[in-house]
matplotlib code that plots the C-alpha trace (Angstrom):
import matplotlib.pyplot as plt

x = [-13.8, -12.1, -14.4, -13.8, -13.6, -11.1, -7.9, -5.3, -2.6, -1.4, 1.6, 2.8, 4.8, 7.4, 9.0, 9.7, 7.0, 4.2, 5.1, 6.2, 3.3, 0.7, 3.0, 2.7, -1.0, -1.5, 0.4, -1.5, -5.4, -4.6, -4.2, -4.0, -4.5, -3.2, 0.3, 2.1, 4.5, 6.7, 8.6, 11.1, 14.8, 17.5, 18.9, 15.4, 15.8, 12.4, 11.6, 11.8, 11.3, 8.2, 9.2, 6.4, 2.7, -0.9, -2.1, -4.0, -0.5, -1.1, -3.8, -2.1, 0.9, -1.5, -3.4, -0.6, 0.4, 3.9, 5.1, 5.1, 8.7, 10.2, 9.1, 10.2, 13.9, 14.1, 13.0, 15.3, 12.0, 10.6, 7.1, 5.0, 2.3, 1.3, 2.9, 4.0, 3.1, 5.6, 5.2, 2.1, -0.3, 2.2, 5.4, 6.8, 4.0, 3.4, 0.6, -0.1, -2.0, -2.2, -3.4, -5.9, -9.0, -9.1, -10.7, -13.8, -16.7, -18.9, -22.3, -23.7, -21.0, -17.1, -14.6, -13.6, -16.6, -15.8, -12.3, -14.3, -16.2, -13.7, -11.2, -14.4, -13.9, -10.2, -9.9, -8.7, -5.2, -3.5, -6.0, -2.8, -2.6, -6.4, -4.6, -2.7, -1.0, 0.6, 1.0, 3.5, 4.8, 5.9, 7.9, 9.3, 7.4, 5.3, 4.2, 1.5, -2.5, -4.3, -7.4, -9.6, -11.4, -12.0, -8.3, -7.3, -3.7, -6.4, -7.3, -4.4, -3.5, 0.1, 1.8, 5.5, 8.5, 10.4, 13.3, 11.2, 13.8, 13.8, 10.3, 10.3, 13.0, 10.8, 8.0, 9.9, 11.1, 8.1, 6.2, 8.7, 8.5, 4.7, 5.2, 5.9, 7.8, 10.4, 11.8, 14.4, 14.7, 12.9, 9.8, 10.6, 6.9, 3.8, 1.1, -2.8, -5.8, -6.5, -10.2, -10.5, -7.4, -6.9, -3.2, -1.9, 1.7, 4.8, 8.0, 11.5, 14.4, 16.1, 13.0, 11.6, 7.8, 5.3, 1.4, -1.4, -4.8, -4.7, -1.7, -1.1, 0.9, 3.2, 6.0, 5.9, 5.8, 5.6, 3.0, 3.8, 0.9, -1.9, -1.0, 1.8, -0.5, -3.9, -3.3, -5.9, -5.2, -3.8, -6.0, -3.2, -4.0, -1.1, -3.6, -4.4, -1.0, 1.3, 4.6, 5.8, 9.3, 10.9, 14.5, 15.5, 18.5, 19.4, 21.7, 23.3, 21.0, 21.1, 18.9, 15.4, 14.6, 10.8, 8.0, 6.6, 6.9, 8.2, 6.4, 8.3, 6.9, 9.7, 9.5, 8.7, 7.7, 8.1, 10.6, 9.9, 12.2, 11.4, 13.8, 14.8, 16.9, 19.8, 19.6, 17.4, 14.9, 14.7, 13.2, 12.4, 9.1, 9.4, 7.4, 10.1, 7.8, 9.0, 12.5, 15.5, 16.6, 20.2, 18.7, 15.6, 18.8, 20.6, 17.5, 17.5, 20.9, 20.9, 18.4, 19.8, 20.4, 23.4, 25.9, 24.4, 24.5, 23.9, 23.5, 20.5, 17.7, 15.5, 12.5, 10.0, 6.4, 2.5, 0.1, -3.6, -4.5, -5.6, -8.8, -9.0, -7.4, -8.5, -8.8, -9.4, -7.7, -4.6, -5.0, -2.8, -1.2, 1.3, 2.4, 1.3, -1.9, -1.5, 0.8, -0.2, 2.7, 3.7, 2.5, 0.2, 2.3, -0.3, 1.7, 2.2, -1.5, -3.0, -1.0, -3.0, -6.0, -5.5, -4.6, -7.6, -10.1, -8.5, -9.2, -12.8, -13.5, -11.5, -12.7, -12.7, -11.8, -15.0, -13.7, -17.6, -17.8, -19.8, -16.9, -14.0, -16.9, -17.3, -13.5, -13.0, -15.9, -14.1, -10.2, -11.3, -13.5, -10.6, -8.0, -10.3, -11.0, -7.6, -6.5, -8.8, -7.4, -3.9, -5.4, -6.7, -3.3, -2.3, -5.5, -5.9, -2.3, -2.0, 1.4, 2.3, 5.7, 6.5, 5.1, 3.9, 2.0, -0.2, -0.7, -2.2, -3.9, -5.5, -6.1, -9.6, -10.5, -12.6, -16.4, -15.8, -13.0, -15.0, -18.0, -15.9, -14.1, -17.3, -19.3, -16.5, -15.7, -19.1, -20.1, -17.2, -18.6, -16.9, -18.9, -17.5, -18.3, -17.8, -14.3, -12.8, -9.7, -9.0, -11.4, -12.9, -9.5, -7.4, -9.4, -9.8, -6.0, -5.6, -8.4, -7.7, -3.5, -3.9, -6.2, -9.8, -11.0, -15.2, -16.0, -19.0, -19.4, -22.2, -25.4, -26.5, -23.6, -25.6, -27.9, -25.3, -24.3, -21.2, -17.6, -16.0, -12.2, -11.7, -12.9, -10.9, -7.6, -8.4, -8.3, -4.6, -3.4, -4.2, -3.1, 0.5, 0.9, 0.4, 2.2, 5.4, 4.5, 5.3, 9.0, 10.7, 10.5, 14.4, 13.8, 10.6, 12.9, 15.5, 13.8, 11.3, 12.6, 16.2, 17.6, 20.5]
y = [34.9, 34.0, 33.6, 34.4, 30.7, 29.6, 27.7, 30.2, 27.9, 24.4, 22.8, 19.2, 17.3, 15.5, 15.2, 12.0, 10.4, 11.3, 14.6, 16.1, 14.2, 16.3, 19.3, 19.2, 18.5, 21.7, 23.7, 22.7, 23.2, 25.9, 28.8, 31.7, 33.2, 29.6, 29.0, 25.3, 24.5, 21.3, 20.8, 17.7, 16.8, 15.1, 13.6, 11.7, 9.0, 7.9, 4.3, 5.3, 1.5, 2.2, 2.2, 0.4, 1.7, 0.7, 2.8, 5.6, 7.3, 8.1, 10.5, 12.0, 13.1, 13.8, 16.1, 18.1, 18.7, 16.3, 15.4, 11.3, 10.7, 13.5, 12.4, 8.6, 10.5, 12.1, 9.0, 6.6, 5.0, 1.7, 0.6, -2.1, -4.0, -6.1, -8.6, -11.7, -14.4, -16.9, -19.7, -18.5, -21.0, -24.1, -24.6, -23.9, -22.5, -18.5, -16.5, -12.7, -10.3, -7.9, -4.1, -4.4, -7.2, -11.0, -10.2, -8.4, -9.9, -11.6, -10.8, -10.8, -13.1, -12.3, -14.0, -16.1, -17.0, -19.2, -20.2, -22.1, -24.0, -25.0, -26.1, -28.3, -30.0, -29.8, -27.7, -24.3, -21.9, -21.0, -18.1, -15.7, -16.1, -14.2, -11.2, -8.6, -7.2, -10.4, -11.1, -8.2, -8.9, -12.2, -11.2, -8.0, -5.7, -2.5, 0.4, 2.6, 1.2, 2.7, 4.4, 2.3, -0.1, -2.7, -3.1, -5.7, -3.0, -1.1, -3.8, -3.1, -0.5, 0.1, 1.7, 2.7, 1.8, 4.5, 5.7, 6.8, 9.4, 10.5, 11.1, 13.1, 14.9, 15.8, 16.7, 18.8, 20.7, 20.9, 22.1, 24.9, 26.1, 27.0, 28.4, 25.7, 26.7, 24.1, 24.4, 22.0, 20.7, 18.3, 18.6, 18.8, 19.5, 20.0, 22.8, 21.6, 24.2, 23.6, 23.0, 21.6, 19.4, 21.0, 21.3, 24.7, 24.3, 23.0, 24.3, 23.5, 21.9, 25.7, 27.3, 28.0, 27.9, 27.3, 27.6, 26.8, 25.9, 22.3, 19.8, 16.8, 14.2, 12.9, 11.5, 7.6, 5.5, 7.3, 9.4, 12.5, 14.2, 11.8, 9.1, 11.2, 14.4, 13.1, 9.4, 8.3, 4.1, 1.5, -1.3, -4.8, -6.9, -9.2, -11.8, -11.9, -10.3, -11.8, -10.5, -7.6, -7.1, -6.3, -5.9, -4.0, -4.1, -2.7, -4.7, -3.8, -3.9, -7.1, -9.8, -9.6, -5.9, -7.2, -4.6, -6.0, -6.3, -10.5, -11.1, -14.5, -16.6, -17.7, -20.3, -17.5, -14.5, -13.2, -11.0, -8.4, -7.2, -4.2, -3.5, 0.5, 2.0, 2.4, -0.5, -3.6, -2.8, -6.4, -6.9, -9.5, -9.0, -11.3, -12.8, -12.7, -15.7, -17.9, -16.7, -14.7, -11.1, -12.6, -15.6, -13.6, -11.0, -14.1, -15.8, -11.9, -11.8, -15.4, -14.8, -11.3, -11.0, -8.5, -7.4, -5.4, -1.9, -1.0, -2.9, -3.9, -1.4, -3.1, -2.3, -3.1, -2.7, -3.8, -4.3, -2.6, 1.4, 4.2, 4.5, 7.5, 8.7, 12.6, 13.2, 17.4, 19.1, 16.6, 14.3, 11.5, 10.4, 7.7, 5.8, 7.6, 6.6, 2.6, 0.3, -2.3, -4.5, -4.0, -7.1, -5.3, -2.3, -0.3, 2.1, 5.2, 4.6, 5.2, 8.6, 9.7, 8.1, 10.6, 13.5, 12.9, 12.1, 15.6, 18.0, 16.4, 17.4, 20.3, 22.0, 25.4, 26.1, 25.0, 21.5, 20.3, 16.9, 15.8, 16.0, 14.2, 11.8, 10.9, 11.4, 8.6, 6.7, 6.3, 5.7, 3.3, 1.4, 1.9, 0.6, -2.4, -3.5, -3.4, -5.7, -7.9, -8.7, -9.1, -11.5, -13.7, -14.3, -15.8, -17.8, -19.1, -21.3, -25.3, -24.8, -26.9, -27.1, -24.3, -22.7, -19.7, -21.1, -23.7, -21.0, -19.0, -22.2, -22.8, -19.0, -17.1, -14.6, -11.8, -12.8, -10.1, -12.3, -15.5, -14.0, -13.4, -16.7, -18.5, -17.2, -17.6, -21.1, -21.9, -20.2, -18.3, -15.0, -11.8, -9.8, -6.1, -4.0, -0.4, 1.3, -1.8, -0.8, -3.9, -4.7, -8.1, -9.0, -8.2, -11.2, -13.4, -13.0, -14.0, -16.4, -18.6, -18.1, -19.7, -22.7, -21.3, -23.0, -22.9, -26.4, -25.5, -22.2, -19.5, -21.0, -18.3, -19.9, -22.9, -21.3, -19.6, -22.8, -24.7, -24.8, -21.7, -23.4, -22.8, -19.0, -18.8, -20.2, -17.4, -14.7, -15.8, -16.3, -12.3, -11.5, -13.1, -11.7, -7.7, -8.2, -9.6, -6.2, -4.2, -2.5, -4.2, -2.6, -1.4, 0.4, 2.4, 3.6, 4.5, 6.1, 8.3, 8.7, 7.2, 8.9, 11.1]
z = [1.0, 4.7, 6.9, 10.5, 11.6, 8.9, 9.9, 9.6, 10.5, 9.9, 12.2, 10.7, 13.0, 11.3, 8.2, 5.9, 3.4, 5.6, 6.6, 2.9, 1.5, 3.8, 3.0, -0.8, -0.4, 1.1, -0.2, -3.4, -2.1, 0.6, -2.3, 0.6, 4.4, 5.6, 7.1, 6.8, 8.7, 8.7, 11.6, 11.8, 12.7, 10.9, 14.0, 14.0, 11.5, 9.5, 8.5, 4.8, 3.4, 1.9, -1.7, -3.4, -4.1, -5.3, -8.6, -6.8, -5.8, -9.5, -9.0, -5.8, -8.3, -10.8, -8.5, -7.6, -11.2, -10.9, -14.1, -14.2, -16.0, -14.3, -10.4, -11.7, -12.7, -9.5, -7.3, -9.0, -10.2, -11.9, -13.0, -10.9, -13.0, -9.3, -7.1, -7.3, -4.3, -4.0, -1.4, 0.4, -0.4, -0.4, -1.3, -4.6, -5.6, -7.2, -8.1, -9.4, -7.5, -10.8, -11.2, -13.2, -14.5, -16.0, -19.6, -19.7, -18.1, -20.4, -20.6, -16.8, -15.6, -14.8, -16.9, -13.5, -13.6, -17.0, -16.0, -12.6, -15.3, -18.0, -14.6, -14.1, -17.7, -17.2, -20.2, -18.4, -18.6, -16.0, -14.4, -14.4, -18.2, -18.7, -17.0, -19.0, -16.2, -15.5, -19.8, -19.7, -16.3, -16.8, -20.0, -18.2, -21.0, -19.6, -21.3, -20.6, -20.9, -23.6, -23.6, -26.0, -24.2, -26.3, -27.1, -24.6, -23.5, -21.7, -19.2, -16.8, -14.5, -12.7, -10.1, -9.2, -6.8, -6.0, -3.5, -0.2, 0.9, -2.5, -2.8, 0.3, -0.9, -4.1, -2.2, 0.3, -2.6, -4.1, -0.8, -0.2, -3.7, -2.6, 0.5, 3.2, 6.1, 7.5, 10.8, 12.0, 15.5, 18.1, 20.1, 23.8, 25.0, 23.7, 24.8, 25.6, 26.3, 29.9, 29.2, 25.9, 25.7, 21.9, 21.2, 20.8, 20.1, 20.4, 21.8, 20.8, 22.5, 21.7, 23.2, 19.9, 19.9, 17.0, 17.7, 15.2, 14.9, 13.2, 14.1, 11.8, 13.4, 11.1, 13.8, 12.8, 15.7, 17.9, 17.7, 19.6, 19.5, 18.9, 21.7, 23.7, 24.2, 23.5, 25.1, 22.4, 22.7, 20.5, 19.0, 18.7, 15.7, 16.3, 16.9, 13.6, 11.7, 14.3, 12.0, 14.5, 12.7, 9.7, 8.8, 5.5, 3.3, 0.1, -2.2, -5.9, -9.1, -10.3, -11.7, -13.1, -13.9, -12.9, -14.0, -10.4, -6.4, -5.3, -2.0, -1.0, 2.2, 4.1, 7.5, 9.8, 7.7, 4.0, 2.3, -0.5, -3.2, -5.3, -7.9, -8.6, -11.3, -8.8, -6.5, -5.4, -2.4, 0.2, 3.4, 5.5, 7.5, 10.5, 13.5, 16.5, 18.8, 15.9, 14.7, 16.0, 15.0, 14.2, 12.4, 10.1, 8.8, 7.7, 6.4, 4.1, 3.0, 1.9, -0.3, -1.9, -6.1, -5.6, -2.6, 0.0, 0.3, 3.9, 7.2, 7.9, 9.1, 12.0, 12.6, 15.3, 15.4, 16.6, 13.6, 14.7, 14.7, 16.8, 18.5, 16.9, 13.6, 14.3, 18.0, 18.7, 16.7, 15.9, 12.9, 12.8, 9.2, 8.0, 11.2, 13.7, 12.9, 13.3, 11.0, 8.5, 7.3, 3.7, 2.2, -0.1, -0.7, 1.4, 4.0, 1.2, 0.3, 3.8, 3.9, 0.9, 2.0, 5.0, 3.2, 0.9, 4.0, 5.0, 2.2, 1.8, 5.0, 5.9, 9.1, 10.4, 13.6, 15.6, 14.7, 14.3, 16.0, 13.2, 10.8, 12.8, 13.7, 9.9, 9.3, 11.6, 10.5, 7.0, 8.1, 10.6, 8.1, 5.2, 7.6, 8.7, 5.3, 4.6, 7.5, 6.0, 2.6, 4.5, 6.8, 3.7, 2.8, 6.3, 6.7, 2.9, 3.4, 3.3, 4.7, 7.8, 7.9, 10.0, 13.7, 12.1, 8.8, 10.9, 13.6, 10.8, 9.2, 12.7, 13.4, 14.0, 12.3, 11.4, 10.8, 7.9, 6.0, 6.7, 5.1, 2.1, 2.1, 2.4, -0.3, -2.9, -1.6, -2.3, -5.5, -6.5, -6.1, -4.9, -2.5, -1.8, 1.2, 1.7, 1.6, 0.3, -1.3, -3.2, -5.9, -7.1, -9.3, -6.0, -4.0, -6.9, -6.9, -3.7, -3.4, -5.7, -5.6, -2.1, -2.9, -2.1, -5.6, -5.3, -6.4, -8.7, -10.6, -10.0, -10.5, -13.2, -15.8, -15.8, -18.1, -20.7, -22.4, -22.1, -23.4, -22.4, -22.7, -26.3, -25.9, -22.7, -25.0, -27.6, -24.9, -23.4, -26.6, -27.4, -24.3, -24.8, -28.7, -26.9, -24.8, -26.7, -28.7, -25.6, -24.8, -22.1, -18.8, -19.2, -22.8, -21.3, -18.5, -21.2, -23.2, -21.2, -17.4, -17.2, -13.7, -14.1]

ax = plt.figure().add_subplot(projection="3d")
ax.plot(x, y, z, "-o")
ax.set_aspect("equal")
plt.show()
């Protein structure tokens, strides 16, 4: 039953991957006696480079009843197994951050664990050969894990790159199939209650006005309600993510059709390619104190597989987040709430984060102080946690042959990544702390990608015997045979979720 308090209407400012996103989502959990409304322009372009994702955007779809192979037809979509690091730690030097584990732990100690040991005897594979993500990744196979968990096809997990607009476009089509309201136009002022401060609508540059009781800022960037009504502050991690631009450029399909995301460090920044069905997805994320505009776009179209579709899209930004993620009765989501750069395929991820954070802890219209308190309590400590796995790619780097790479060598840093750098460069362990989004795999990934090789093993495998390299041999060699079994990434596509 509604009780008297209940929000009877929800305003959501702007449109794009954020905006349709937090659209869907409600229109899915609020069944009745709740309004949405989606208000956002066309004249107002959105950054719509976000196209790849982390495996949980898997159980947002899921949740909302989307049918996997026909949201991959409609998005122009491909399959993403993990990322591949290329130049970070040194030069001409790769690694795979993969979705999913090394092995199976054995006994009480993690296969890593055993590979630190046998590197000791010199009688080691490559760590990214004990990882069935990268097994299929590396011979361009995917198909979807299986459920029995001792077969080793159930030790990976994988995510999607997709067409941002497109999604959007799915979702807003989706959203208005349920109910959601869209109004076109632009925000010429918002309304405050003179007491309170609590928005209570917007008006129109036609004089159209729109009032509700809970306003979700989805405007990007600029944050129009969130930091232009509610002034709630910036925090500015360019100290420790100095990158603050990014230009984007699609180019024609061509090359590898990679089952994974290439992250490539260049002299002043990195570029990403994510390949589609349609078309290959590039950008160059930048640091302007160390490199031109004019001279970071040329630096991206040298290093394009196919011609380029577009000019390039530049973008401009500050790495940190809001003081506040829900300040009154405005909830900020996607950029408006603070920027990470894409390095880790994190920006669609922190819009469901949001939206997730929001159901949980839906209010009524009191607006308890107790439940914004502990709905910024969690984004700030997700977002935070986060920044810190990014980071650990700057700081882990033996690169000195550039400005940026020995200002990130040299660089402080949280006492929160040092903590985690420490322990594992002394005994190899992983240590996890609450909301941290990447798992054990995720920093071993990184960890040892970029050099940070413990020099002794954990002390506890000093009393499970010796002579883990021919076990460890065994495991990459099953690894390789199921994957070789596997469909290439292209034949999947074909067969189940080929776009029109």
């Amino acid at each position: 039953m509604q009780g008297n308090k209940a929000i009877r209407s929800v305003v959501i400012v702007g449109g794009g991957t954020a905006g349709w996103m937090t659209a869907a989502a409600l229109a899915n959990a609020l069944k009745a006696h709740c309004t949405v409304t989606l208000i956002e322009s066309d004249a107002i372009g959105t950054i719509g480079v976000g196209e790849a994702t982390i495996p949980p955007i898997r159980t947002f779809n899921e949740t909302l009843g989307i049918d996997e192979n026909d949201f991959l037809k409609a998005t122009q979509g491909s399959f993403k197994l993990g990322i591949r690091f290329e130049n970070w730690g040194k030069l001409d030097h790769a690694y795979f951050h993969p979705f999913g584990t090394y092995g199976r732990n054995v006994d009480m100690v993690p296969v890593h664990q055993y590979w630190l040991d046998a590197q000791v005897a010199g009688d080691a594979p490559a760590l990214d050969d004990l990882c069935m993500a990268w097994a299929a990744a590396s011979r361009g196979r995917f198909a979807r894990p299986v459920p029995e968990q001792r077969n080793v096809l159930s030790t990976y997990d994988y995510a999607y790159h997709f067409d941002a607009g497109l999604y959007a476009k799915f979702l807003r089509a989706y959203s208005e199939a349920r109910g959601v309201a869209r109004i076109e136009g632009k925000i010429a002022s918002v309304q405050q209650h003179g007491e309170s401060g609590f928005v209570t609508g917007v008006t129109l540059e036609d004089g159209r006005a729109f009032a509700g009781d809970l306003f979700v800022d989805c405007s990007g960037f600029r944050g129009l309600l969130i930091e232009g009504a509610l002034q709630t502050g910036y925090q500015d991690w360019t100290h420790w993510l100095p990158c603050d631009r990014a230009a984007a450029m699609p180019c024609e399909k061509a090359g590898e059709f990679t089952p994974y995301t290439r992250s490539t460090a260049r002299e002043a920044g990195w570029q990403w390619r994510i390949p589609l069905q349609h078309r290959t997805g590039n950008g160059h994320v930048y640091c302007s104190s160390f490199i031109s505009d004019e001279a970071a776009v040329d630096v991206l179209r040298a290093n394009l597989d196919g011609k380029p579709l577009a000019d390039p899209n530049m973008l401009r930004f500050t790495t940190g987040r809001r003081n506040l993620f829900w300040n009154r009765n405005v909830i900020a989501v996607g950029l408006s709430g603070g920027f990470m750069e894409p390095l880790e395929s994190t920006s669609i991820h922190l819009i469901q984060a949001g939206i997730a954070k929001l159901l949980a802890l839906f209010p009524d219209r009191d607006f308890d102080p107790m439940v914004t308190e502990e709905y910024n309590r969690i984004a700030i400590s997700e977002f935070e946690r986060i920044r810190d796995f990014i980071i650990l790619h700057y700081k882990l780097t033996s690169r000195d042959d550039s400005e940026l790479w020995r200002y990130c060598a040299a660089m402080e840093v949280p006492d929160s990544v040092t903590w985690k750098i420490e322990h594992f460069r002394r005994y190899g362990r992983l240590l996890a702390r609450e909301a941290d989004l990447f798992g054990p795999a995720s920093w071993l990934a990184v960890h040892v990608g970029q050099g940070n090789v413990p020099l002794s093993p954990e002390p506890l495998l000093h009393h499970r015997g010796e002579g883990q390299g021919p076990w460890l041999r065994k495991l990459e060699g099953a690894l390789a045979r199921a994957a070789e079994g596997l469909p290439t990434h292209q034949q999947w596509i074909d067969r189940y979720c080929k776009a029109g």
